[in-house]
C-alpha positions as CSV (number, residue, x, y, z in Angstrom):
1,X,-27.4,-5.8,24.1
2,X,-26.8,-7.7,20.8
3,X,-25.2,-4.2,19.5
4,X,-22.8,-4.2,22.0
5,X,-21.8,-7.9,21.6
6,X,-21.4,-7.2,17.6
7,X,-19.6,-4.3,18.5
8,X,-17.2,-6.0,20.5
9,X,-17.0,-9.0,18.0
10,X,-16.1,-6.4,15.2
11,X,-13.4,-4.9,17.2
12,X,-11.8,-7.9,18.4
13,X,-11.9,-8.7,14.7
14,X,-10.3,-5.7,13.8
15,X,-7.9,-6.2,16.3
16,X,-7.2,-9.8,15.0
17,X,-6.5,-8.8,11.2
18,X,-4.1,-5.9,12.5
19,X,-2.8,-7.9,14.1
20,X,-1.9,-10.5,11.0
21,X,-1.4,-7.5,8.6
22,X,1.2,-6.5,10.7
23,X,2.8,-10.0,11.2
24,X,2.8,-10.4,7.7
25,X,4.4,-7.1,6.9
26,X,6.9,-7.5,9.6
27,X,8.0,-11.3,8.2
28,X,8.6,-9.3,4.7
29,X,11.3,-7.2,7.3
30,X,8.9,-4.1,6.7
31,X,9.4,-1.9,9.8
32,X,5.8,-1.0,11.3
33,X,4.8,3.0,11.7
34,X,4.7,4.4,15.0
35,X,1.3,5.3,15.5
36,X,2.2,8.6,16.9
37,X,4.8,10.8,15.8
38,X,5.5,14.7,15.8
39,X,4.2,16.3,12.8
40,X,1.7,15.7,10.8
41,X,-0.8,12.9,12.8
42,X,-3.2,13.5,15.6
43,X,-4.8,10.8,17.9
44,X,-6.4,7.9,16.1
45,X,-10.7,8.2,15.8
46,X,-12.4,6.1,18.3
47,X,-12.5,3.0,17.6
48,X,-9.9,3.2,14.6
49,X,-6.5,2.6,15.9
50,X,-4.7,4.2,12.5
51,X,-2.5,7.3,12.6
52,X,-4.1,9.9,10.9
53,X,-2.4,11.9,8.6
54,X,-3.3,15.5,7.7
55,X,-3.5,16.8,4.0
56,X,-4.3,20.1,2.8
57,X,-8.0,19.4,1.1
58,X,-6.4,19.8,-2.7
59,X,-3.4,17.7,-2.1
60,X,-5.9,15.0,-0.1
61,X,-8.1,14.4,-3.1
62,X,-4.6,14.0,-5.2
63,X,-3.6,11.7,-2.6
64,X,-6.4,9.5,-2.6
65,X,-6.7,9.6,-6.9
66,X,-3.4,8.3,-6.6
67,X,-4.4,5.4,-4.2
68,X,-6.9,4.4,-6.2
69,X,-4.9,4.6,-9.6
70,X,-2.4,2.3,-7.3
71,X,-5.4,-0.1,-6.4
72,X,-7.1,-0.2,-10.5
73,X,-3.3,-0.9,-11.5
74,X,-2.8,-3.7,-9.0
75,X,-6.5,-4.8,-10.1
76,X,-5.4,-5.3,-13.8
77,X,-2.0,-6.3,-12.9
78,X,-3.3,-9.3,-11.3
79,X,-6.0,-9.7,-13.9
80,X,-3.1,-9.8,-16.9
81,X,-1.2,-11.7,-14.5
82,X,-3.9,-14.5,-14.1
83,X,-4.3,-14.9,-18.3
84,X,-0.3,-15.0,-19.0
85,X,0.3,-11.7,-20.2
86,X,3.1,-10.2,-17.8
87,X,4.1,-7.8,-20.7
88,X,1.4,-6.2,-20.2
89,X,1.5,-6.5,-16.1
90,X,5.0,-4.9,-16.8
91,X,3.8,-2.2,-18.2
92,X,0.7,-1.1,-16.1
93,X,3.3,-1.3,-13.0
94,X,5.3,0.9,-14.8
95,X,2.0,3.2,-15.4
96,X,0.7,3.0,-12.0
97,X,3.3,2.1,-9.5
98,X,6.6,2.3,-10.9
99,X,8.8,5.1,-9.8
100,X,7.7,7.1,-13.4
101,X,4.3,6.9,-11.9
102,X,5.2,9.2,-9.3
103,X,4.2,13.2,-10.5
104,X,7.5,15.3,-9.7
105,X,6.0,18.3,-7.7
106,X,3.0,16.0,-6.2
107,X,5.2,13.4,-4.8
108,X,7.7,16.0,-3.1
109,X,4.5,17.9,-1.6
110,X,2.5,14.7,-0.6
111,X,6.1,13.5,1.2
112,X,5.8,16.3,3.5
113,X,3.1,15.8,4.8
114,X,3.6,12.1,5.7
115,X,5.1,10.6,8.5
116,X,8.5,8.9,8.1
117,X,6.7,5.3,8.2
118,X,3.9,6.2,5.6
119,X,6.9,7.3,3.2
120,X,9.2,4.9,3.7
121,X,5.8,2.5,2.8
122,X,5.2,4.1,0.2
123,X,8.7,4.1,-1.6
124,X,8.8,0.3,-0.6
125,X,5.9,0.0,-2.7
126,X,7.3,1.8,-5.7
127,X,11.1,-0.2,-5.0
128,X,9.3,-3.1,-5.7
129,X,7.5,-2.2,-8.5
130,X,10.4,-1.9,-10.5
131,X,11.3,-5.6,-8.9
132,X,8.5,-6.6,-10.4
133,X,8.6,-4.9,-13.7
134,X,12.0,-6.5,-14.0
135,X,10.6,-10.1,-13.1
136,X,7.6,-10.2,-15.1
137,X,9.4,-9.0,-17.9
138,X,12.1,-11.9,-17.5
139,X,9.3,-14.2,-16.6
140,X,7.7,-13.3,-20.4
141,X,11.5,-14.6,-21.6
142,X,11.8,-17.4,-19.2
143,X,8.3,-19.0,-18.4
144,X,9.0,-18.6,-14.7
145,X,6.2,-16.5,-13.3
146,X,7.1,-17.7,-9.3
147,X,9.2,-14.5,-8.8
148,X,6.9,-12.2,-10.6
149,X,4.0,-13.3,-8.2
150,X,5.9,-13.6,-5.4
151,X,7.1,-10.1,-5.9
152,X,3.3,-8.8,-6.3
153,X,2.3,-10.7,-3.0
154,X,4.8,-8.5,-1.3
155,X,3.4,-5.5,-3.1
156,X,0.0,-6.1,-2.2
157,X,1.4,-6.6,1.7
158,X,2.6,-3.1,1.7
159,X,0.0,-1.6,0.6
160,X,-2.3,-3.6,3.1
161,X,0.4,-2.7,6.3
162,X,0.5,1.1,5.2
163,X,-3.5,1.2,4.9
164,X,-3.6,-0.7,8.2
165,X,-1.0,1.8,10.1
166,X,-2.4,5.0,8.5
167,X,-5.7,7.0,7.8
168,X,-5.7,10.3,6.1
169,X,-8.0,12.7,7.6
């Protein structure tokens, strides 16, 4: 009985933070995926309301090295961020999430595979990396580090609404 009710608690949690996640990406005017579309995606898991998205295994384990180089360089981002150095926060967006970070061949091969949501997510992210590489470089200049962080918060929301929307299997 009590794993049932802890079941039900964790789902209505889920449920809850979706549901923010997606308020918040949709008051930054980010569209929201369908969760089914032709192609690539086949029902969501039980209990898991994300799309999922089919790789081939090789370019998978690219796609998720990439993810996590996109998390570490949000990671130190906000750490050099936090001590003043946006400089540096300039240049590990331009490492890791900039449109330079994106590997020719690997980029065009992981786009096909994606849903038109999930890519459009994904070039948002990297759009606004070079918003942000532009800010924090000014904000190095200027002393105003608002727009920098702002821009950043809006970063991390994307990557938040995509994960949210999307599961690759």
């Amino acid at each position: 009985m009590r794993t049932g009710r802890y079941k039900t608690f964790v789902r209505g949690a889920a449920s809850f933070m979706l549901i923010g996640i997606c308020g918040a990406a949709l008051a930054q005017n980010m569209p929201m995926p369908m969760p089914m579309q032709a192609g690539a995606m086949s029902p969501p898991a039980a209990g898991d309301a994300r799309a999922q998205v089919h790789f081939p295994p090789e370019l998978r384990r690219e796609v998720l090295a990439t993810m996590r180089m996109h998390l570490q360089g949000l990671a130190e981002i906000q750490q050099a961020m936090s001590q003043g150095r946006y400089d540096d926060a300039a240049r590990l967006a331009s490492m890791t999430l900039g449109m330079s970070s994106m590997h020719g061949d690997q980029a065009r091969q992981e786009a096909r595979y994606m849903p038109p949501g999930m890519r459009e997510l994904g070039a948002r992210l990297h759009m606004q990396a070079g918003e942000f590489i532009l800010a924090a470089q000014d904000a190095t200049a200027t002393g105003d580090h608002h727009k920098p962080q702002r821009i950043f918060g809006h970063m991390m929301q994307t990557c938040v609404a995509c994960h949210a929307a999307y599961r690759l299997q």
